[in-house]
C-alpha positions, 0 to 999 in steps of 0.5 A, a space after each residue: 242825684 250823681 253828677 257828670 265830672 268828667 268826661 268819658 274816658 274808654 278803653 286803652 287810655 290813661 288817666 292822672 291817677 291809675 290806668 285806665 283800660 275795658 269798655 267805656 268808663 265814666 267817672 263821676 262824683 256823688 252826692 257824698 263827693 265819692 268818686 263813683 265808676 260806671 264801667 260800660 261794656 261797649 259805647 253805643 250803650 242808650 244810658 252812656 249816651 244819656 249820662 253824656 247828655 246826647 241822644 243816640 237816635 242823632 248817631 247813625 254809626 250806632 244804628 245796628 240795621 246799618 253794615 259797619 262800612 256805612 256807619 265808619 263814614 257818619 263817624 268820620 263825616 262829623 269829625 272836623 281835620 283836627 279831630 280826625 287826626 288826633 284818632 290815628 295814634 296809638 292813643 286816640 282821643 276820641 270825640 265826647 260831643 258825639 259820644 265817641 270814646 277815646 282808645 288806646 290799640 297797643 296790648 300785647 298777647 305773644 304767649 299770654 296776656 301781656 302788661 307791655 304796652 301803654 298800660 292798656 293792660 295791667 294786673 292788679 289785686 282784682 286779677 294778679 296775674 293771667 296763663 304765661 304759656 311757652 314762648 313761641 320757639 317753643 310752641 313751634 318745636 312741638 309741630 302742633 297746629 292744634 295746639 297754637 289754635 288752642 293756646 291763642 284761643 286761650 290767651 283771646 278768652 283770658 283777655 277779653 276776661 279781664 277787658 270785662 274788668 276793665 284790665 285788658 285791651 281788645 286788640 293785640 300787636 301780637 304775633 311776631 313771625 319774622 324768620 331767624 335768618 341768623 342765630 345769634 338774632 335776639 328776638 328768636 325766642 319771640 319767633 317760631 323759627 327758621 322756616 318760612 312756612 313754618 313761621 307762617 302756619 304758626 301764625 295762621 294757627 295763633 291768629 285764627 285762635 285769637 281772633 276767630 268768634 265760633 260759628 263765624 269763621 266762614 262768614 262772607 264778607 270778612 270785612 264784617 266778620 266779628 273778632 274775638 280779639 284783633 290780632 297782628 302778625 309784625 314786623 313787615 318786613 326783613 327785619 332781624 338785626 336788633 343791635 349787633 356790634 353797634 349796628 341797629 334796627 333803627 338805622 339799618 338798611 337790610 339789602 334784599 334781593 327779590 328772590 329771598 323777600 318773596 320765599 323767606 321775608 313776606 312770605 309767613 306775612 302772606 300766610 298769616 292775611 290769606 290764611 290767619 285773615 290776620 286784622 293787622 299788619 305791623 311795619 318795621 324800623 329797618 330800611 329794605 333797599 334803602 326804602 324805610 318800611 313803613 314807607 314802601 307804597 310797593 310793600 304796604 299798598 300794592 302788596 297787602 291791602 292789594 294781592 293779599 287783601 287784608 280786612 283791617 288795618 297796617 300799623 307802625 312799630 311804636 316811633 317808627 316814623 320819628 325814626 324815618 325823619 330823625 334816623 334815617 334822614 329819609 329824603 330829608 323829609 320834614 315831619 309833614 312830608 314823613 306824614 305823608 309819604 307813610 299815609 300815602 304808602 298806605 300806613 293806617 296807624 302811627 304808634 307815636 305823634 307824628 299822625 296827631 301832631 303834623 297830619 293836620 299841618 300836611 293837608 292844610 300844606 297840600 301834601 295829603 289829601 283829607 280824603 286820605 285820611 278817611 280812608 284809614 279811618 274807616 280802616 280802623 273803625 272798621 275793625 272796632 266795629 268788628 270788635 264789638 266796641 261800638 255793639 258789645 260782644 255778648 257771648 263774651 260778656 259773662 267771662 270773668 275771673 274764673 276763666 283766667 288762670 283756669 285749671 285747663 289752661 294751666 294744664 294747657 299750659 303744661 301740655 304745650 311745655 312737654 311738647 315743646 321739648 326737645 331730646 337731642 341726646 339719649 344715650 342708653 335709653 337713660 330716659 325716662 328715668 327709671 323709677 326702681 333705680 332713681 330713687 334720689 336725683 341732684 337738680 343743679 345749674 343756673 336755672 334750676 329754680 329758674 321763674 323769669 327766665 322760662 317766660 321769656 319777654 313780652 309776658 305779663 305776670 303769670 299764674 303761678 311759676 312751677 321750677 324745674 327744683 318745683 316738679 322734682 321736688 314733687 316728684 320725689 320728696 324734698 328730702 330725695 332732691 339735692 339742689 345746688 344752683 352752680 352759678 349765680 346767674 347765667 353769666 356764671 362768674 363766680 366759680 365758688 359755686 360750682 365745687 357745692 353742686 359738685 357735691 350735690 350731684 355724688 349723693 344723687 342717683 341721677 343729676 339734672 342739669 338745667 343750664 342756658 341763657 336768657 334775655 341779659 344775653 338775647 332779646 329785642 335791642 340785644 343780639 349774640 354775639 357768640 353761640 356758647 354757654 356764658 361764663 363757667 357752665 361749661 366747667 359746670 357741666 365738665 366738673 360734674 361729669 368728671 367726679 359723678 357716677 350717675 347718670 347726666 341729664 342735661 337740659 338748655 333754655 335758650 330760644 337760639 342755638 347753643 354749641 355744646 358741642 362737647 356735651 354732646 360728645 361727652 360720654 358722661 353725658 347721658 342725654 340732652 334736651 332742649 326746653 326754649 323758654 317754656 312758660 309759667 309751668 316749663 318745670 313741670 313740662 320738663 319733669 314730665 318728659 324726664 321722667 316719662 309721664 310725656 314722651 319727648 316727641 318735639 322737634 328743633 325749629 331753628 338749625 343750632 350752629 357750631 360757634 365757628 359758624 358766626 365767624 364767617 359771615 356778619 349778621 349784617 349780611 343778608 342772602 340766605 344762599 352761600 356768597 361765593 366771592 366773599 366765602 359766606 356760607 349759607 343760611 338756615 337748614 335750606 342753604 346751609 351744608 356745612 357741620 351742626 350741632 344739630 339740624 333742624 328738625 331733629 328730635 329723638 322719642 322713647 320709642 321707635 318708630 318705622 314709617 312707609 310711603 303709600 302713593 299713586 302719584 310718581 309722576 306729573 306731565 304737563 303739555 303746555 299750550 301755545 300760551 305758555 312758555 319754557 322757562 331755563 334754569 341755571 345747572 351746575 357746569 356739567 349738568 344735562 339740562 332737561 328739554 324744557 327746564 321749566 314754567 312759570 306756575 302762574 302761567 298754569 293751572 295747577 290745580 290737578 297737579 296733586 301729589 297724594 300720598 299717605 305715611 303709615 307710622 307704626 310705633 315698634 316700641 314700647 310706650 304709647 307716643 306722638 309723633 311730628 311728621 316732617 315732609 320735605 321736599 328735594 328739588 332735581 339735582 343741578 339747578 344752580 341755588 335751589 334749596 338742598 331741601 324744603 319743608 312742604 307739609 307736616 302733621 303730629 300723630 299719636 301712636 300707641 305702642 304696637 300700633 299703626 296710624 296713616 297720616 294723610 297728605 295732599 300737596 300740589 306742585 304749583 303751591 309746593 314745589 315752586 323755585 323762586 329764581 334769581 329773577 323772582 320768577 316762581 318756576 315749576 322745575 322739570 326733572 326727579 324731584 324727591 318727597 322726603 320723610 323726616 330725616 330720610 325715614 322714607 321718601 319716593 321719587 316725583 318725576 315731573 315733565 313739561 312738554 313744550 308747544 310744537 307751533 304748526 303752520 296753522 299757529 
C-alpha cells in the first residue's frame, strides 16, 4: 500500500530536485521506499482529492453545474488574508487543505514553446526539444494573417503536448506588440514592426491561434469561454527604450502626448483585447509622464478592464513593483503603499514578491481593501477555470509526442521563413538562380552556418537547425558548395579570414553572402547604437565584389535595419535580401527563395534608416511627428520624409505584377445635425481650409460611411506568386502633422502566372481614416482623401464633405 509523502505539488512550480511542471502531481514513496509520480491532468480529479485525504463533494468550486464566477468566489471564501496573498505571485502556493493546487503562470511561447521563464517549461530527454518557428519581425514581413493564426495555433498544440508530460505550462506572457518607435531598439526582433495596425493584427491573429478552442469562438459570455492555452500581449504601454548609452527601462520616463499613446502606443494593445480577446494584459517598467505603468488607475483600470473589456487578468513585468519603490522612488512609497497603489490601479498579478510578501501587511494597515484583493482573485481563477485546470481539457488530453515537432509544423515552420524574406534588390533577374548556369555557389559570411543566431530569443530548443551552409549543401552536393565563414563571429575582427572566403567565392558560380548581426548587438536590456554591419563585413562583402566574377547574393539577418547602403549601390552586388531571425528551418527558408522553389513575395515591417538617421535625434525622444525647434526628424514611415535605404513595406517578387482599382465609392457626404459639431483643423500657412474641416467620429454614426472597393492583381510574369497588398491611406493635403501616409488594410493573394485575381475590401471612415489631433480628438477630415495601393501601384481619390447644421428660428 503506497503512502502520501508529500504534499501536492502542481503546475508551474518548483521542487529541490528537478522542476516540476503539467497538471497536478503528487509524489509518493512505496512500500519499496521508491519514490513514485502520480501525474493528474487537472485538480478537481475524485482520487487526487482522495489520495489528499478530502472528500470533493466539500468543494463546490469542483462542481462542474456550477458558472466559473460562482465556483472562483467559494475558492477564495475559504482562504484565510495569508492565504489569499501567497496566490497573487507568479508563483502561487496553493492551499493543500482544500486541495487547491500551487501554479506557477510564467512560460513563454513568442515563436515556439520557450524554456525562458521559472522552469515552467523545460526539455528533457522525453521531449528534447519543440518547432522554433521565425521570430515575429519576420512573420509580419510575410503580410500573412493566416499564417500567424496558423503558427500560434502550432505553438498552443505543442504546448499543451508537453503540459501533458508535465514539461509545459498552460499560460504564456506572449506575445510582445510594442511598436519600433526607433530602430536601433533592441527588442525589435520580438515585435512585428512599425506600424500600429500592423503590431495589432498580428497580435489579434497569434493570440486567437493560441487561444482560441475550435467550435468555441463565438461563445457568449467570453469570461466562460475555454482557452486552448491563456496567452498575453505586453508591455503596456510605451515602452521601447531598453538600455541606451546609459539609459534604461527601469528608470525612464517616456514623455508621451496623448495624441501619440492613442494612434501608436495603446493602440495594437486594444486590437489585441477587442479583436485577439487576449487573456492578459502585461504592464511595463517605464514611467509615461511620470506615472510607473503598473500603477496608472487611467491606463490599467479605466482603460483595460473598463473601454476595452478584457476577460482575464493585467499582469506585471517580472520585479516591476521592487522597481516602482527601489528605481523609481514613486512617491516615496514603502512596499505596502507600492502594494496598494498597483492593486488599486488595477494590477491583478505581481511577477515578484511584493503581492505575497506586503499584501497582508497593506490590509492589516488599511491601505487596501481584503475585498480587493478578491476581485483579482476571481480574475485570475477566472482564467484557470477557462483553462481547463480545475475541469481537464479533454480534446486536448491525447496530445503527445508525435504532435510536437511533427513534420507539418516543420513544413510550417519553413513555409513561415520563405515568406518572411524579403528581395530588396535583384538586379538583372539574377534571382532565382538559374539551375543550367549555377552548377557550383560559395556560401560565405558570418552566418552562413548560422544555428542560434536564426531563432532569436525567448526561444526554447528547437527541433532540428537547417543553416543556410545546410540547404545548399543539399541542394547541390557537398562537393559543389564552397564555404568560408569570412569572420569569426558577427563582431568580425579578425581580418585573416576574409582572404579564404575570398578564395572560396572564385571557384564558385554564384556567391551567397550571409552576413548580419544578432542578440550580442540587439536584444532586450541592449539597444544599438549605431544602423551598420559590425566589424569588417563591410570589407567582406567589398573584398569579395572586387575579386569575384559571379553573381553576389547577399542575405542580412537582423530584426532592425541595417544601412548597406553601399551594397545596395554596388554593381557587383546582384541582389539583396532580407531574412530577420528566420527560425529552426530559416536555412531552407532562405535556400527556397534563392533558388525559386518560393517566390520572395515578403515585405519590410519596419523603415531601414540610413546610419545618419540616429545622429539626429536621441532615442530618448519620444514624438513620432518631426520636433521643429529642436530639428528632429520624424519617426517611422508615417512622419518621416527624409532619405532611406529602404521604405517600408518595400518588397520585389520574380514576377510581375499590374494591379487596377474597381470602385463605387469616390465620394461621402455627411450633414450633420444640430448635435454634432464642426471641428477645425490646423493647415499649413497658406492653405484654404474647407468650410467645415471636420467631426469628431464619435459624434457619428459612421456605420454607412464604407469604402468598397475591389484590387484585380494580374500576374503578367512568368512564374506562379503571392502577393502582399499594402492599402494605404492619404489624408487631404495641408492638415498640420497628419501622417504622410497610413496603412488601413491589407491581404496576401496568390496568382498564377497568366492570371488574375480580385481582392476584396471594405474599409469604413469612422474606423479607418481618423486623425488624431494635437488634442486627442479622433477627427474625420473633410477634403480629397486618396486610397493608395502598394508603392503607388494604383490609387482613387475620396472626396469627403461634412455639411454644417443650419440653425433656424424654430431651433
Amino acid at each position: 500500500m503506497e503512502k502520501l509523502c508529500f504534499i501536492i505539488l502542481s503546475i508551474f512550480t518548483l521542487c529541490s530536485v528537478a522542476p516540476v511542471a503539467a497538471t497536478a502531481r503528487m509524489l509518493y514513496v512505496n512500500d519499496t521506499g521508491i519514490p513514485v509520480t502520480q501525474v493528474y491532468k487537472y485538480a478537481c480529479h475524485p482520487q487526487r482529492f482522495k489520495d489528499l485525504g478530502l472528500n470533493i463533494e466539500h468543494f463546490t468550486y469542483c462542481d462542474k453545474s456550477l458558472s466559473y464566477e460562482v465556483r472562483a468566489k467559494d475558492i477564495i471564501d475559504r482562504l484565510s488574508l495569508e492565504e489569499k496573498v501567497e496566490q497573487l505571485g507568479n508563483r502561487a502556493s496553493g492551499v493543500p487543505r482544500i486541495g487547491l493546487p500551487a501554479y506557477d503562470w510564467w512560460s513563454e511561447a513568442l515563436h515556439g514553446v520557450s524554456d525562458v521563464g521559472t522552469n515552467t517549461t523545460f526539455f528533457n530527454d522525453n521531449i528534447p526539444g519543440a518547432t522554433s518557428f521565425p521570430t515575429p519581425i519576420t512573420l509580419a514581413a510575410s503580410f500573412n494573417k493566416s499564417l500567424w493564426k496558423a503558427v500560434g495555433q502550432a505553438v498552443s498544440t505543442e504546448a499543451r503536448a508537453m503540459n501533458n508530460f508535465g514539461q509545459s505550462g498552460k499560460s504564456f506572457w506572449s506575445p510582445n506588440i510594442n511598436v519600433v518607435r526607433d530602430p536601433r531598439w533592441g527588442r525589435a526582433l520580438e515585435t512585428p514592426g512599425e506600424d500600429p495596425f500592423v503590431v495589432g493584427t498580428y497580435a489579434s491573429n497569434y493570440v486567437r491561434g493560441l487561444q482560441d478552442v475550435e467550435g468555441t469562438e463565438n461563445t457568449t459570455d467570453l469570461n466562460s469561454r475555454p482557452l486552448k492555452v491563456a496567452s498575453c500581449c505586453k508591455h503596456y504601454a510605451a515602452y521601447d527604450v531598453d538600455n541606451w548609452y546609459g539609459v534604461v527601462r527601469e528608470t525612464f520616463d517616456a514623455e508621451v502626448r496623448e495624441q501619440d499613446m492613442i494612434e501608436t502606443f495603446v493602440r495594437p494593445f486594444e486590437m489585441c483585447v477587442k479583436d485577439g480577446d487576449v487573456s492578459s494584459v502585461m504592464c511595463s517598467y517605464n514611467r509615461i509622464n511620470g506615472i510607473p505603468a503598473c500603477a496608472d488607475h487611467r491606463l490599467l483600470h479605466d482603460t483595460i478592464r473598463g473601454e476595452w473589456d478584457l476577460h482575464g487578468y493585467i499582469v506585471s513585468d517580472c520585479d516591476s513593483i521592487d522597481v516602482m519603490v527601489n528605481r523609481h522612488h514613486f512617491l516615496n512609497d514603502a512596499p505596502e503603499d507600492a502594494m496598494a497603489q498597483v492593486l488599486k490601479a488595477g494590477l491583478d498579478l505581481d511577477c515578484g514578491e511584493y503581492y505575497t510578501k506586503y499584501g497582508a501587511n497593506a490590509v492589516n494597515q488599511g491601505k487596501v481593501r481584503e475585498a480587493d484583493i478578491d476581485k483579482v482573485l476571481k480574475n485570475l481563477y477566472i482564467v484557470l477555470f477557462r483553462l481547463g485546470h480545475f475541469d481537464g481539457s479533454p480534446q486536448f488530453e491525447k496530445l503527445g509526442k508525435d504532435d510536437i515537432c511533427s513534420q507539418s509544423h516543420i513544413d510550417l515552420a519553413i513555409e513561415a521563413a520563405s515568406e518572411g524574406v524579403v528581395l530588396l534588390k535583384n538586379d538583372n533577374n539574377t534571382l532565382p538562380l538559374d539551375a543550367q548556369k549555377v552548377k557550383k555557389v560559395a556560401v560565405v559570411g558570418p552566418h552562413a552556418n548560422a544555428t542560434k543566431v536564426m531563432i532569436g530569443n525567448y526561444a526554447g530548443i528547437p527541433c532540428k537547425y537547417t543553416t543556410p551552409l545546410d540547404a545548399f549543401r543539399q541542394a547541390y552536393g557537398n562537393d559543389n558548395v564552397y564555404y568560408a565563414p569570412g569572420c569569426p563571429d558577427v563582431a568580425c575582427r579578425d581580418y585573416s579570414l576574409v582572404f579564404p572566403a575570398v578564395q572560396a567565392s572564385k571557384k564558385a558560380d554564384a556567391v551567397i553572402i550571409v552576413a548580419g548581426i544578432d542578440t550580442s548587438v540587439e536584444a532586450e536590456s541592449l539597444d544599438r547604437e549605431n544602423l551598420l554591419l559590425p566589424g569588417y563585413q563591410y570589407e567582406l562583402i567589398d573584398q569579395i565584389s572586387r575579386q569575384s566574377t559571379t553573381p553576389i547574393i547577399l542575405v542580412i539577418l537582423s530584426a532592425g535595419g541595417v544601412d548597406i547602403s553601399i551594397s545596395k549601390n554596388n554593381l557587383r552586388v546582384s541582389a539583396i535580401l532580407w531574412a530577420g531571425y528566420p527560425g529552426e528551418k530559416g536555412g531552407q527558408g532562405i535556400a527556397d527563395v534563392i533558388l525559386g522553389k518560393y517566390n520572395a513575395a515578403g515585405r519590410l515591417p519596419l523603415t531601414w534608416f540610413e546610419n545618419d538617421y540616429v545622429n539626429q535625434i536621441p532615442m530618448t525622444s519620444m514624438p513620432l511627428r518631426p520636433v521643429k525647434e529642436l530639428n528632429y526628424p520624424g519617426r517611422t514611415y508615417k512622419f518621416y520624409s527624409g532619405s532611406t535605404v529602404y521604405p517600408f513595406g518595400h518588397g520585389l517578387s520574380y514576377t510581375t505584377f499590374k494591379h487596377s482599382v474597381v470602385t463605387t465609392t469616390r465620394s461621402l457626404s455627411i450633414k450633420l445635425n444640430k448635435f454634432q459639431f464642426c471641428r477645425d483643423l490646423n493647415y499649413t500657412d497658406g492653405a484654404k481650409a474647407p468650410a467645415c474641416p471636420g467631426v469628431l467620429i464619435d459624434d457619428i454614426n459612421s456605420d454607412n460611411l464604407n469604402i468598397e472597393f475591389e484590387v484585380k492583381v494580374a500576374n503578367v510574369g512568368e512564374r506562379d506568386s503571392s502577393e502582399s497588398l499594402l492599402i494605404y491611406w492619404v489624408p487631404p493635403q495641408a492638415i498640420v502633422d497628419a501622417p504622410i501616409k497610413q496603412l488601413v488594410a491589407f491581404e496576401k493573394v496568390f496568382v498564377p502566372a497568366g492570371e488574375s485575381v480580385k481582392a476584396k475590401f471594405n474599409l469604413n471612415a469612422g474606423k479607418n481614416l481618423g486623425l488624431i489631433d494635437y488634442k486627442g480628438y479622433n477627427i474625420l477630415a473633410s477634403g480629397e482623401h486618396t486610397i493608395v495601393i502598394g508603392e503607388n501601384d494604383a490609387s482613387f481619390p475620396l472626396h469627403i464633405e461634412i455639411e454644417e447644421y443650419v440653425f433656424n428660428q424654430e431651433d
